[in-house]
Steps between C-alpha positions, in 0.01 A plus 500: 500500500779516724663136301455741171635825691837284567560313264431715152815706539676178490434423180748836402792389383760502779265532754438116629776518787407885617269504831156664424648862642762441266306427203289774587806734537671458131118511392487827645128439666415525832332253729126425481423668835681826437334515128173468708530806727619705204245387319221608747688846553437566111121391530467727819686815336228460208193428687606831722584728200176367336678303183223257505147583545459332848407669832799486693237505824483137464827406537669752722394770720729791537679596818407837708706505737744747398848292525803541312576428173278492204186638503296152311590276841241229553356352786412185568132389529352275760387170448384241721517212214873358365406517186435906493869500645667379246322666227664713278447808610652415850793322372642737297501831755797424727674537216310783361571696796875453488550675143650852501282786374656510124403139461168559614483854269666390219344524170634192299 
């Protein structure tokens, strides 16, 4: 996947002797890895504002302790196995919890 990831934009016109930042620059796309966090922030926002008809329980359990910033902060559930760790619903909430309230709030 990552041969295919690489080497596609090369196949642009003009684009064989550009580095893969490069090629990804004058493409105007961003980088697997950042396309991946955003990604699971816009799965998050709708599973939390109930877009999709999935109990949000599942995934993420809401923080109470009263810090700053938004009021939808999540906390981080306890697992003994790896595999829980790097589920979805634990990956994604460092990143949750650094959004500003009108990200969180927004309606679109």
């Amino acid at each position: 996947m990552k041969v295919f990831r690489e080497e596609l934009p090369k196949l642009v016109t003009g684009m064989q002797d550009l580095q893969y930042d490069g090629r990804l620059k004058q493409l105007n796309l961003m980088r697997l890895e950042r396309r991946r966090v955003r990604s699971g922030l816009i799965e998050t926002f709708k599973i939390i504002n109930g877009v999709y008809d999935i109990n949000g329980d599942v995934f993420f359990q809401l923080d109470k302790g009263g810090r700053r910033g938004h009021d939808q902060k999540l906390s981080k559930k306890r697992f003994i196995f790896n595999i829980s760790k790097y589920s979805f619903g634990n990956t994604v909430i460092d990143n949750w919890r650094s959004l500003s309230a009108e990200c969180v709030h927004c309606k679109n």
